[in-house]
N, C-alpha and C positions, 0 to 999 in steps of 0.2 A: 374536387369532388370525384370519387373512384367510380369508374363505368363499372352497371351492371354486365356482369355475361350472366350465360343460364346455360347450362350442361344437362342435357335429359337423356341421354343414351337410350334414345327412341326406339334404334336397328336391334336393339337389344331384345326389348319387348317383343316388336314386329318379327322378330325369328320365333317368340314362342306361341302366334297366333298362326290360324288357318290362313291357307294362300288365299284363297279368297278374300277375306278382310282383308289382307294385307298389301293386295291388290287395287285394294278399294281406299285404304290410307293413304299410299303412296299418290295417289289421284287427288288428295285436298290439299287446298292450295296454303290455308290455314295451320300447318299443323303443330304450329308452335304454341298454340291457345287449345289444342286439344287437351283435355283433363283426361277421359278414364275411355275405357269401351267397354259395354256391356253386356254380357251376352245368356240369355236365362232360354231353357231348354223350352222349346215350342213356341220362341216368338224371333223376330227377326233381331237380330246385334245392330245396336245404335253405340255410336259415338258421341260423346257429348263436350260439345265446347262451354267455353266461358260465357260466348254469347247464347246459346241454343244445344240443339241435339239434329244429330242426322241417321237418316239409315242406313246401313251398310250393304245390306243383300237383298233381296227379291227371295229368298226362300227363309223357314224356318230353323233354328239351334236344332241337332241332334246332339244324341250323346256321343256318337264321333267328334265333332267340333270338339264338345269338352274334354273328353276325355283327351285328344291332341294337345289341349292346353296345360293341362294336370301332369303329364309326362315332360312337358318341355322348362318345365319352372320348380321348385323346391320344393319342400313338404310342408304342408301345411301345420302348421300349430293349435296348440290348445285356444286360441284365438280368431282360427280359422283364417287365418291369413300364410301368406306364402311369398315372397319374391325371388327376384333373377339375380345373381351370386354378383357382386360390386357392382349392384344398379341399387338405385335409389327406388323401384318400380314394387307396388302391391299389387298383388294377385285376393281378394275377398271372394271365401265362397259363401253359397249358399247350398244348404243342407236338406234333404229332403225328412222324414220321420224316423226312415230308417239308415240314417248319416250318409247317402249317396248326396252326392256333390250334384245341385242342377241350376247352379246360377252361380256366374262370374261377374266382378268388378275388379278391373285391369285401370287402378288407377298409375298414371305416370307420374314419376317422381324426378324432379327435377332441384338440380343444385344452383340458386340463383345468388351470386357472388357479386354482395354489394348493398343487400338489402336495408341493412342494419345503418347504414349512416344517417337515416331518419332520426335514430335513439343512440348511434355512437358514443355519446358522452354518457349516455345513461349505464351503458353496459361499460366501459370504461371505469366509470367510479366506484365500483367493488358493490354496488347495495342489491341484492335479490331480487328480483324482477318477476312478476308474471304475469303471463299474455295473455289472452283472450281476443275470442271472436267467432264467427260462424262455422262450422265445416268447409273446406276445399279454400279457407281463406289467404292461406299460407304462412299459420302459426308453426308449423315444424319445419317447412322453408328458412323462416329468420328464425328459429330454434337452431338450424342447424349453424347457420351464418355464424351465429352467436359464441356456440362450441370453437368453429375457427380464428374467429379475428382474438378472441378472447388467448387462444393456444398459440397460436403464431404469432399475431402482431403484438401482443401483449407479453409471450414468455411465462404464461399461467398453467400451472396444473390443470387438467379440465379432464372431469370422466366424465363418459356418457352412460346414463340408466337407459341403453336402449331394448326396449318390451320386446316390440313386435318388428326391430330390422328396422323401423322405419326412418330415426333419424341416419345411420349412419350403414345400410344398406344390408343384404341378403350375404352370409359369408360369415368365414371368419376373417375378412381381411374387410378393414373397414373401407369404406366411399375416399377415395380424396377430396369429399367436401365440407369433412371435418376438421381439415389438416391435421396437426400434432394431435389431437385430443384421443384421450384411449377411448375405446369402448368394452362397457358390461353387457353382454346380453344377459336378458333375463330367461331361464327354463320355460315360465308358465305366468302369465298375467297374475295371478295370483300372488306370487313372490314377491313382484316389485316392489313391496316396503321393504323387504329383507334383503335385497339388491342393494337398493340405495342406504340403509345404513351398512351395510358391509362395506363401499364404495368408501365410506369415510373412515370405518376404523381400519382397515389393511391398506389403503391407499395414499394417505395421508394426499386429497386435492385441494386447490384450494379451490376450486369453480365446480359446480354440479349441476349437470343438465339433463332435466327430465322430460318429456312429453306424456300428456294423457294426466294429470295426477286425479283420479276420480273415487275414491274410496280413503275410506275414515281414517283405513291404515295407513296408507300413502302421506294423506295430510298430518296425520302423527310425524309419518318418518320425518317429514319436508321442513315442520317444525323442530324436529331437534338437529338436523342438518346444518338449520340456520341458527340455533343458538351456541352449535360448536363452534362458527363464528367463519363458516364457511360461504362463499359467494353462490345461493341456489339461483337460476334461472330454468323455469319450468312452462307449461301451460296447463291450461287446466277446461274442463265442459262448462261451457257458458260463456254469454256473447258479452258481457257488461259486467259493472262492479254490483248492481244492485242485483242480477241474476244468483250472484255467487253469494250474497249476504241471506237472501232469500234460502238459499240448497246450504238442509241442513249439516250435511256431509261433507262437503268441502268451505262451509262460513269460518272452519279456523282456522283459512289462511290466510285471513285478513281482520282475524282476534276475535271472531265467534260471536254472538252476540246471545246474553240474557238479560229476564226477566230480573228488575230492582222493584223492591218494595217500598216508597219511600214514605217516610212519617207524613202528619196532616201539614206540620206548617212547614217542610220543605216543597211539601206539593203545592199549597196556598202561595208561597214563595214565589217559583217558578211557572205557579198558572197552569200545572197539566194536573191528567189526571192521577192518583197515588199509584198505580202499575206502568213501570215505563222501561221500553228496552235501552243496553248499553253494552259499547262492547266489552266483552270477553278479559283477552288478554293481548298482550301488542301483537301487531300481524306478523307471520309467518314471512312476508315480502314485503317489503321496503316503499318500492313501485309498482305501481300496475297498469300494462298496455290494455287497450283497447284496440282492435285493427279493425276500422270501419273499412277500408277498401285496401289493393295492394300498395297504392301509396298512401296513405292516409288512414294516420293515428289519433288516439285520443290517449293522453300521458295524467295518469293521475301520482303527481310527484313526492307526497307525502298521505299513504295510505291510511293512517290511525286517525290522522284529524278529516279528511274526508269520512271517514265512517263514522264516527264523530259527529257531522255538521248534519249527515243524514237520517241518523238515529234523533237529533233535534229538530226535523223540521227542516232544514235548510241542506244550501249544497255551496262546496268551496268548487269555484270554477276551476275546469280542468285546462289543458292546453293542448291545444290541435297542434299535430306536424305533418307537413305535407310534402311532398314531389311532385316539383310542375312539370311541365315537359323537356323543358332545358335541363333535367337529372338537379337542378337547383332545391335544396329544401328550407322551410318557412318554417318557425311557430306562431302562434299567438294564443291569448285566452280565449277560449271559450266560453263566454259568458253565457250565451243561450242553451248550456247541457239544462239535460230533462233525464229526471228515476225515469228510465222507460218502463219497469214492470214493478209494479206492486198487486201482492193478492188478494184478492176480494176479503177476504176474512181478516186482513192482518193489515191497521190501517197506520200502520206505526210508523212509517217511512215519512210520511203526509204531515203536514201543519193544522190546526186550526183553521178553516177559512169559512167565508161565506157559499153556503149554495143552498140550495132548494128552494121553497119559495117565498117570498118576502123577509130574502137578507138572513135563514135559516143558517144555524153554525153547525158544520161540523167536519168529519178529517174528508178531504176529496175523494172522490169515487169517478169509475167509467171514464169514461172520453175523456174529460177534463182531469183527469186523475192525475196527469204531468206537469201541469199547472204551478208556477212556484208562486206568481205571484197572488196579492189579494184580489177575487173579484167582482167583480159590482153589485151592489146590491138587484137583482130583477125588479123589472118596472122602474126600475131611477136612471134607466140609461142615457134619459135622453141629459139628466143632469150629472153625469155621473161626472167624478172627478179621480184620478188617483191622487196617494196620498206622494210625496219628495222620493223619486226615483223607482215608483212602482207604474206598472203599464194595466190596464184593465184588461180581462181574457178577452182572447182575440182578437187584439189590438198589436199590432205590427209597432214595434219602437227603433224609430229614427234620430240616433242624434244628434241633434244642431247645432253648428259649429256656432262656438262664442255660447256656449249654453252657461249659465248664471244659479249655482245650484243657491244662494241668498234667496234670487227673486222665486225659483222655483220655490223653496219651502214658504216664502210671504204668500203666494197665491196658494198654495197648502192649508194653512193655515187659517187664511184670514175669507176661503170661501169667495175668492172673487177670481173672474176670468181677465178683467183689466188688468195688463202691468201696473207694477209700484210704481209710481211716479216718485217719490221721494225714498229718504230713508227713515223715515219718521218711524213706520211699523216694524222695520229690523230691529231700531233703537229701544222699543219699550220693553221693559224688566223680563228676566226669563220666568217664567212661570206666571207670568200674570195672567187672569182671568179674562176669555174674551167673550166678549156681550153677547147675551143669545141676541139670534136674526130676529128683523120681524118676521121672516116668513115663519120659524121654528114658535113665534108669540101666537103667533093667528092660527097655528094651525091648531084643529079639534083634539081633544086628547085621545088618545090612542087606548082602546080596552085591552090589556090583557090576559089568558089565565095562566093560573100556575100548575103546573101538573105534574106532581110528584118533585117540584123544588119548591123549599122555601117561602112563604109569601112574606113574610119580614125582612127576608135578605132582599128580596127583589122589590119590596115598597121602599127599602132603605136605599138601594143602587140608585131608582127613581128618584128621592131627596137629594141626592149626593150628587146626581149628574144634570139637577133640575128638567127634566124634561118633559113634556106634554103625555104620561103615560098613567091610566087608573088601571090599577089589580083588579079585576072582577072576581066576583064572589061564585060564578058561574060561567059554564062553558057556552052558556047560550048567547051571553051577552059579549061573549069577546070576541073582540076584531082579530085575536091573532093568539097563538098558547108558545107558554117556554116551556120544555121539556129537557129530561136526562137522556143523555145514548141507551140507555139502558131499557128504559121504558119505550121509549122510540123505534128500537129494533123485536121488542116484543109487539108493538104494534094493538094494545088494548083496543077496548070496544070503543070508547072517548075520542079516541086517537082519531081510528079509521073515521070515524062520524066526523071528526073536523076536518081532517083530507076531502071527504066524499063529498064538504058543502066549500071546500074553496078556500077556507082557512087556515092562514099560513101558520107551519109552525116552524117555531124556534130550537135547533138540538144544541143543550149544552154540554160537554166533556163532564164537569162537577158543579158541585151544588154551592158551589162560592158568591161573593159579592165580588170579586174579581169576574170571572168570568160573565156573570149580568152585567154588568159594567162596560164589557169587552164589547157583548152584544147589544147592548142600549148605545154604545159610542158610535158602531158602525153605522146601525140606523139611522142614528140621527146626523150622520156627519160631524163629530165632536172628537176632539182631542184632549187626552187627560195632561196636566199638565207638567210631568215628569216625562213623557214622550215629547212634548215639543219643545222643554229645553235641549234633549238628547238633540233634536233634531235640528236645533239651532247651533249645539254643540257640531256636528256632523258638517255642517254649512260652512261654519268656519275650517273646520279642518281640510275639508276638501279643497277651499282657496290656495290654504299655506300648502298641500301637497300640491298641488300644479302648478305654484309659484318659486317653491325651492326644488322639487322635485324629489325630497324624502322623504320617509313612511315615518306616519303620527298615529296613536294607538288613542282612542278615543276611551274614557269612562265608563266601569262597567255597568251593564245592563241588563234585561231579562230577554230571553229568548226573541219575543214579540217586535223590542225596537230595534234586536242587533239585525234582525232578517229587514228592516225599513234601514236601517244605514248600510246595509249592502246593497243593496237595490239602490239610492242614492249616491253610492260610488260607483255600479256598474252603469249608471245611468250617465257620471260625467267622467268616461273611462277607464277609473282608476282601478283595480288591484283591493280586493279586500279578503281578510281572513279572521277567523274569529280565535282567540289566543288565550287560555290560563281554564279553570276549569270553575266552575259555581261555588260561591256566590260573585267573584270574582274576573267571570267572561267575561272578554271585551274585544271589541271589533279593533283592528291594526289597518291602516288606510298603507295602499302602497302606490307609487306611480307605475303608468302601463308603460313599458321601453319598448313598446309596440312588438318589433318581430324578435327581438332581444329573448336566449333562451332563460327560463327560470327555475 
């Protein structure tokens, strides 16, 4: 494992600040964790750590302070930044109305030599990379690392598209924290598409390293970069994958994402509604970092089929890398990633599930909105059960050692809390029908109305699933109304009247006997019988992968049960991904080799 150093040419800065600050620096005991100092006209100059901020002086900014600092450092750019000539170090101004400069940010830039053996093998394998993460996270940090081990330890061509100085310093002589790799400066923020395809046809590299990519052009250039078959490693604005699918302007670099029209019986097919997004075209980057902390990543290894799994509902778990203290680093899966941001308006990210009240369908929203799994009906908690491998919300899942995914889906199934004692109920036919409960016999039948769906599809779903439920002729006499999204978010006069008295309703995506189906099964705790052979199917395969230890590809299915056989393999460990495209998806069972990279 190679030790970090960190090179920050501190003395460098501190020659272009006031004696006083610099008086005041050389006085912290910390100053290796110092980020930026900042100093804005009429308030006092704070320093700001990694952990906190301090203050530096007992008096107020004049324009002398600033103005010493504007003389002592470089010219500032169409970007209004500046640095100190073979330092790593930005100078940010701030502008007053009539372009006087009355606020500085003096961030330090530091060369931290080692960072990258987190993702080593990743940047080693030729495939495009991009990062992401917060501001001051230290995305141009391993941006720059990346440009070196890539130019020296590797013997790669590598130019750098550096905008603003900042990957590879202030000058025309670049940082030694690039090593070999050349550097482009760019004229004017503006250009930088025009940089970066120039960089490829007069250059002939084979590696290309960008920072910032934030505009439509840029992500043009970035993509045909990478289809001349060249190795791009960039970053780009935005902390996650789902932040970047969301921004319309930089979504295609990880294959864009539109609107599909799809016929009636592929929609009926698949169970959603006929408008559905998918991506674009294949992504611009191969890989995509996430950098939750300085040591601690999140690696999404194969980009097109994550955007893919997300655009359907679901998500392929990523793979965490970390650095302990001993500089030793770790992976593993991820199973617990969550979409952290979906927008209110735009619920396409999201699955079908249950919420609102009494067991009400529709795409998640608010607090819960990160939710993958199914969650309980309201008011059944106290009988609530998940279904094989799924956790109810806000339930914390612990796995137990010697767990039994057979027994688990028999108590699935068959509605009881006792273990199987025998095998008797594994052994009976796949698809056979099982006996409604007495409690599902006794109980009252259930009113419902129909409101703006079908009442022939929904009296037929009723036949078809036998269940305890009469269509009422009227809104007065129902226990509970099913409804469209549509009419739902217009919110009629009907609607409001059944909200206002208590009466739960039901939102459906479409006007199918599938989808009533969906929502009469959940209610009543029922499983149609093409789901629990899958599910039976799924049981057994999970045995023979932890018994040989290689990846078995299950039987295709529809969206609905492949999201329940992931959750039943992330539940007894293992490794699952979903493979080939509609009608034809099917889940692929892998074993976990625990810290083993993938």
């Amino acid at each position: 494992m190679a030790r970090q150093e960190t090179t920050d040419d501190l003395d460098a800065l501190l020659q272009a600040l006031p004696t006083e600050i610099v008086d005041q620096l050389r006085s912290v005991a910390n100053r290796s964790d110092l980020l930026e100092v900042v100093m804005d006209l009429g308030r006092r100059p704070e320093a700001r750590f990694s952990h906190g901020e301090q203050e530096l002086l007992d008096r107020e900014i004049g324009e002398a302070d600033i103005a010493y600092v504007t003389d002592h450092i470089g010219v500032f750019g169409d970007d209004n930044r500046a640095g100190i000539e073979r330092t790593l170090h930005r100078i940010s101004a701030i502008r007053n109305r009539s372009g006087k400069v009355v606020g500085l940010t003096c961030r330090i830039g530091r060369a931290v030599f080692g960072t990258i053996d987190i993702i080593r093998e990743i940047v080693e394998s030729g495939q495009s990379i991009l990062i992401l993460g917060r501001p001051g996270i230290g995305k141009t940090t391993m941006l720059r690392e990346v440009a070196r081990v890539l130019a020296d330890d590797l013997g790669k061509r590598v130019i750098v598209v550096d905008t603003s100085n900042e990957i590879a310093g202030d000058g025309d002589i670049p940082h030694p924290g690039i090593g070999d790799a050349r550097r482009m400066q760019v004229r004017t923020p503006t250009e930088q598409h025009a940089v970066m395809i120039e960089a490829v046809e007069n250059h002939m590299p084979e590696v290309i390293v960008i920072d910032e990519i934030g505009t439509e052009l840029e992500a043009a250039a970035a993509r045909t970069i990478a289809e001349r078959g060249v190795q791009l490693v960039g970053t780009a604005h935005g902390n996650t994958l789902d932040n970047l699918m969301l921004n319309p302007t930089l979504s295609d670099l990880v294959g864009g994402i539109q609107t599909v029209t799809l016929g009636d019986e592929e929609a009926r097919r698949r169970g959603t509604q006929k408008t559905v997004l998918e991506r674009k075209a294949p992504p611009t980057f191969d890989v995509l970092v996430e950098i939750v902390e300085r040591d601690r990543v999140i690696v999404h290894r194969n980009v097109a089929e994550t955007v893919d799994a997300i655009l359907r509902g679901h998500m392929v778990p990523p793979e965490l890398r970390w650095r302990d203290d001993n500089g030793g680093v770790h992976a593993a899966t991820k199973y617990d990633y969550r979409i952290s941001e979906t927008a209110a308006d735009n619920p396409a990210f999201l699955p079908l599930e249950p919420s609102g009240g009494y067991g009400a369908f529709s795409r998640g929203r608010g607090a819960g909105r990160s939710e993958r799994g199914l969650r309980p009906l309201p008011g059944g908690q106290r009988n609530a059960r998940a279904l094989p491998g799924e956790r109810l919300s806000g339930e914390r899942y612990e796995p137990a050692d010697g767990s039994d995914p057979r027994r688990q889906l028999e108590e699935a199934l068959n509605g009881v809390d006792a273990p199987v004692i025998d095998g008797s109920a594994v052994d009976r036919p796949i698809g056979a029908s099982r006996p409604v409960s007495a409690a599902l016999r006794n109980q009252r039948p259930m009113s419902v109305f129909a409101f703006g769906v079908s009442r022939k599809r929904l009296e037929q779903s009723v036949r078809e699933l036998g269940v305890p439920v009469a269509v009422a002729r009227e809104l007065d006499e129902a226990d509970a109304v099913v409804t469209l999204r549509n009419y739902y978010k217009r919110k009629p006069a009907a609607l409001r009247e059944a909200e206002s008295n208590g009466v739960p309703i039901y939102v459906l995506k479409t006007n199918t006997v599938l989808q009533m189906e969906n929502m009469l099964a959940s209610l009543f705790d029922l499983e149609a019988d093409p789901q629990e052979a899958a599910l039976r199917e799924t049981a057994d395969a999970i045995g023979l992968v932890q018994n040989s230890g290689r990846p078995m590809e299950l039987g295709p299915q529809n969206a609905y049960v492949r999201r329940l056989q992931h959750q039943m393999a992330e539940r007894n460990n293992l490794m699952s991904r979903s493979r080939g495209a509609e009608p034809n998806r099917r889940v692929q069972l892998l074993p976990d080799d625990g810290p083993a990279w993938r």
